[in-house]
C-alpha positions in Angstrom: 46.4 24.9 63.8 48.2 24.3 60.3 46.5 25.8 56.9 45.2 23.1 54.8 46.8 23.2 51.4 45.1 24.9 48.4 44.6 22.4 45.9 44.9 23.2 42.3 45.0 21.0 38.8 46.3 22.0 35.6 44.2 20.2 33.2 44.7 19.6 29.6 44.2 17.7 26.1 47.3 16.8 26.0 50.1 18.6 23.4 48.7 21.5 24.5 50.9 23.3 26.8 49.8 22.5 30.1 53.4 21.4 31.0 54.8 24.8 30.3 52.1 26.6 32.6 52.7 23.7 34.9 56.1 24.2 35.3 56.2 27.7 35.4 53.6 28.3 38.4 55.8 25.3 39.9 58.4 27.6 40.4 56.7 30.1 43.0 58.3 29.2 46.3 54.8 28.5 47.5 53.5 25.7 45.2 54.6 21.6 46.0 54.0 18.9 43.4 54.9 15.3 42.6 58.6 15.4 40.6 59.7 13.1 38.1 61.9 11.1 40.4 58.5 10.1 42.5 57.4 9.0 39.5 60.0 6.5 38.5 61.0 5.4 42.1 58.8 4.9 44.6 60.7 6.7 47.2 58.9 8.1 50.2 56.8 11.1 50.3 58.9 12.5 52.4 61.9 13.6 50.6 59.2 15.6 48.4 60.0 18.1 51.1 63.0 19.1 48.8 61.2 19.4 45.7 60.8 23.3 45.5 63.7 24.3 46.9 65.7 21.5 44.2 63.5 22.8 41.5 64.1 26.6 42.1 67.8 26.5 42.5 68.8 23.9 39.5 69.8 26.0 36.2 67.8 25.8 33.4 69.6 23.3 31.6 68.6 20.8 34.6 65.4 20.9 34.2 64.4 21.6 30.0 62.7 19.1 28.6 63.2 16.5 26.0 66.9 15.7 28.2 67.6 14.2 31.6 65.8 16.5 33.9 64.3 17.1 37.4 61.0 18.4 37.1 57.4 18.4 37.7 55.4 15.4 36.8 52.3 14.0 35.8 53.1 10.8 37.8 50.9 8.2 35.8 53.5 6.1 37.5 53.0 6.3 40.6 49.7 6.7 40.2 49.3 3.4 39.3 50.9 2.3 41.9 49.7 4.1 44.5 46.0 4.7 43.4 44.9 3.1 40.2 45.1 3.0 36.7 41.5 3.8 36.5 42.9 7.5 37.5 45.9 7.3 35.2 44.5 5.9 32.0 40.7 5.8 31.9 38.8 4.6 29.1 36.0 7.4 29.4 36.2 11.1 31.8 35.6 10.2 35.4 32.6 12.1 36.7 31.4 12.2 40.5 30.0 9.2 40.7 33.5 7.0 39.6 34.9 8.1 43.5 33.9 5.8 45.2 35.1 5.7 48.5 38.2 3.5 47.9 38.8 5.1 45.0 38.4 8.7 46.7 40.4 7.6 50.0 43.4 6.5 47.8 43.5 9.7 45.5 43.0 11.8 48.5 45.8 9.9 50.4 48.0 10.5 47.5 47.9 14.0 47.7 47.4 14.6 51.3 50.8 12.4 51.7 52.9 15.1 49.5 51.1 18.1 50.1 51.7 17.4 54.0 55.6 16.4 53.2 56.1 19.3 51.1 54.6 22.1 53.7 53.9 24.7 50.7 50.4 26.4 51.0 49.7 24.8 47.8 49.6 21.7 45.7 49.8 21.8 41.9 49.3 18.8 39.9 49.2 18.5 36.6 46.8 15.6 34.4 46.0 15.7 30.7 43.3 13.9 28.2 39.9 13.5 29.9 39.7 16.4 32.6 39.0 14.2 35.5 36.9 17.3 37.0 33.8 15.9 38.1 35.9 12.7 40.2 38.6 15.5 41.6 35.7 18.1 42.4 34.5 15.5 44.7 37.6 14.4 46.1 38.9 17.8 46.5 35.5 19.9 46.9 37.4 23.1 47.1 40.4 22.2 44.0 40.8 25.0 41.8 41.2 24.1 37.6 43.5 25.2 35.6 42.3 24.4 31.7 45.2 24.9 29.1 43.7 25.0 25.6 45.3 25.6 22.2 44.5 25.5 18.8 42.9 22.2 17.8 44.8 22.0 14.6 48.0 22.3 16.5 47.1 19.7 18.8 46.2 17.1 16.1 49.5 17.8 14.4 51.5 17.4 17.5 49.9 13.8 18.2 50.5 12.6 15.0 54.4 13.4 15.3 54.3 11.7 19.2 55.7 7.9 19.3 52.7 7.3 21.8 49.6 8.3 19.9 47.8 4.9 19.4 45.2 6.8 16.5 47.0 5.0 14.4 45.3 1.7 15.0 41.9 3.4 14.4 39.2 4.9 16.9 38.2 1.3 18.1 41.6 0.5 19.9 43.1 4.2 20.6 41.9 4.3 24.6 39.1 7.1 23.9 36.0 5.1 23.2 33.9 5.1 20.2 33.5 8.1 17.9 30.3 10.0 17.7 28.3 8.7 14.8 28.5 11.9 12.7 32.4 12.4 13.4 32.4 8.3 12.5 31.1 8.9 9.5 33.1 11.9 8.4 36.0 10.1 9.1 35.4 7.0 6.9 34.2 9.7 4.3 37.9 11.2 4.5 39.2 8.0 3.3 40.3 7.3 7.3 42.6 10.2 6.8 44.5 10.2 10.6 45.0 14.0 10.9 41.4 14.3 10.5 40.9 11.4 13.6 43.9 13.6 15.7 41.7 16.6 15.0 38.8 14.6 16.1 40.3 13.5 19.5 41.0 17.0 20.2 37.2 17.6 19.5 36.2 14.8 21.5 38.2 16.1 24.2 37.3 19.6 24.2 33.6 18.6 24.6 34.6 16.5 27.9 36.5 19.9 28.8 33.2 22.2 28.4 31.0 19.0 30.0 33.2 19.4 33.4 33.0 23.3 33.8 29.4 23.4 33.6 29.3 21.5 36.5 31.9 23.5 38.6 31.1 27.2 40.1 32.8 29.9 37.9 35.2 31.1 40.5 37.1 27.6 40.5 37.7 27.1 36.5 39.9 29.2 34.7 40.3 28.7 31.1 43.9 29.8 29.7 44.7 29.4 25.9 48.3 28.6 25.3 48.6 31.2 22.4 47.9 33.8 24.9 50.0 32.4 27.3 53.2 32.5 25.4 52.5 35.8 23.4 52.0 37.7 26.7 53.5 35.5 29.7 53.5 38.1 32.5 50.3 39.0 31.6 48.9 35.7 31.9 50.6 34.6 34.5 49.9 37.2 36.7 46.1 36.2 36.0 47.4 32.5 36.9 48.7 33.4 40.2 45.4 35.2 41.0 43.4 32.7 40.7 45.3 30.0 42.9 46.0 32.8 45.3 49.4 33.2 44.8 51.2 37.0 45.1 53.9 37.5 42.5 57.1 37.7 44.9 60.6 38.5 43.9 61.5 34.4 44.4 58.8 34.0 41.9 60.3 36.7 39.6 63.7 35.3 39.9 62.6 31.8 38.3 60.1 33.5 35.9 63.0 35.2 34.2 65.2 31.9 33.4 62.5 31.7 30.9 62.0 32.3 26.8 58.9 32.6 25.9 58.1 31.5 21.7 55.2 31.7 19.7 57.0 29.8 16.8 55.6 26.7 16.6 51.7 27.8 17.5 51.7 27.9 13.3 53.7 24.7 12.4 51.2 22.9 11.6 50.4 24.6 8.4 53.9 23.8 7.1 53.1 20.0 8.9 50.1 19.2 7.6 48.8 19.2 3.7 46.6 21.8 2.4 43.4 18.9 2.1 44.4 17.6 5.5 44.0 21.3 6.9 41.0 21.6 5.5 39.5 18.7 6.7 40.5 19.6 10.2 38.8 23.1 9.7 36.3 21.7 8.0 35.3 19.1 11.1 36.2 21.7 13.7 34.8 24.6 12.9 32.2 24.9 15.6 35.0 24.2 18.6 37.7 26.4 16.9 35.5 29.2 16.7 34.1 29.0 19.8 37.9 29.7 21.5 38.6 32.6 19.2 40.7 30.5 16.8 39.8 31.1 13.3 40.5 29.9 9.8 43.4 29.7 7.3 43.1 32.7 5.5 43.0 34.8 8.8 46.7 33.0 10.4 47.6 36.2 12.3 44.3 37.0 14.5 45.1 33.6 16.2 47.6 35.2 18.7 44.8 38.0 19.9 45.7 41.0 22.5 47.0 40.1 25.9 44.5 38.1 28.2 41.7 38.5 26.2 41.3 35.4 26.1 42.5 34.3 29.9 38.8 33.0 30.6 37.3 32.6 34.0 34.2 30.1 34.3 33.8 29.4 30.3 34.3 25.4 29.2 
């Protein structure tokens, strides 16, 4: 009798890195996952069966973003078609009690489809903003979470640069629900300042994050901030592959070295944002920054720490 698939989701805010990690744990000849071109196209589940071997073999150029690329995908596309947009774009997290059996069946199906086309012993997908957990926990009971984390004030920069971010119509029409009273408040204080409301979605989201990993045993979370990720890729990496029971194999290797790893832009946003804008975001985010290890603006250089120190199993 066949292995069931391992299933595994990297989860995060959004901006935040996930889609590196993502693709790089994509390229162990083990892993399947949903490309781009299922995405688009409704094309059969089938010809997934390709997507590893495609994926491996293309050169870099191929498949880099921001160009026209094959690559792994989030698939809010077919999501929507195939399952529902309450999976894709949820007002709120989905907990538990949101799978409801057709809901459930159809997000099952939608993996079980692919992950039985593909034939890998494991299926990666990737989904950022709310976590999801508590719905995929009970649609998956033995899923594996990958959470990607970076620097809120990084974060908040890179939404306000993205075409998509809807903060600029306010809190009361960007898709997240309402602001906490006190963040509500601080933000009418700022003089609705909108890198202060981008810092504030990342807060919002981060407390969703830590919400969902209380409520999942230790051994199936595992926290990985992006800093660390690109300061010490092999490093972290190797942790990665540990934890979705993957060996480190010279196919593995072989795509691992197409890539360059750059810590350049973990500081942009100092250069991005204005000095009164920055310290508004510190200001409001203190508690959540802290709590990861990232620190304020007079102490820039500690927020690249050693390598894996910060590669957290179990910790929201």
């Amino acid at each position: 009798m066949a292995t069931e698939p391992r299933i595994a989701f990297v989860l995060g805010t959004g901006r935040c890195g996930s889609t590196l990690v993502h693709e790089v744990i994509a390229r162990h000849p083990d892993v399947a996952f949903l490309s781009n071109l299922e995405d688009r196209l409704p094309l059969p589940a089938a010809l997934g069966r390709w997507n590893n071997a495609v994926y491996r073999s293309l050169p870099a150029s191929f498949t880099r973003k921001g160009r026209l690329r094959f690559a792994p995908s989030e698939g809010y596309r077919a999501l929507d078609r195939e399952v529902s947009p309450a999976l894709s774009a949820p007002e709120r997290d989905l907990v538990a009690e949101d799978a409801t059996p057709w809901l459930a069946a159809r997000t099952r199906a939608f993996v079980d489809r692919r992950a039985a086309a593909q034939g890998r012993p494991a299926f990666v997908h990737k989904l950022t903003g709310w976590p999801r957990a508590g719905f995929l926990d009970r649609v998956f009971p033995d899923a594996r979470f990958v959470h990607v984390v970076r620097d809120g004030r990084a974060v908040a920069n890179s939404f306000l640069q993205m075409t998509w971010w809807r903060g600029y119509e306010g809190p009361d029409a960007w898709g997240w629900g309402p602001l906490a009273p006190e963040d509500r408040a601080a933000w009418e204080a700022s003089g609705r300042r909108f890198p202060l409301l981008a810092g504030l979605e990342w807060k919002l989201l981060i407390d969703a994050y830590d919400r969902a990993a209380g409520l999942l045993p230790a051994d199936r979370w595992l926290e990985v901030r992006y800093e660390d990720f690109v300061a010490e890729p092999r490093e972290v990496t190797g942790r990665l592959l540990a934890f979705l029971g993957l060996e480190w194999e010279p196919r593995f290797e072989r795509g691992f070295a197409r890539y360059t790893f750059s810590g350049d832009r973990t500081q942009a946003y100092r250069a991005d944002l204005g000095d009164d804008d920055l310290a508004l975001l510190e200001g409001a985010l203190v508690a959540h920054l802290g709590s990861r290890g990232y620190v304020g603006n007079d102490q820039a250089e500690d927020t690249i720490r050693s390598p894996g120190t910060n590669v957290r199993q179990g910790e929201g």
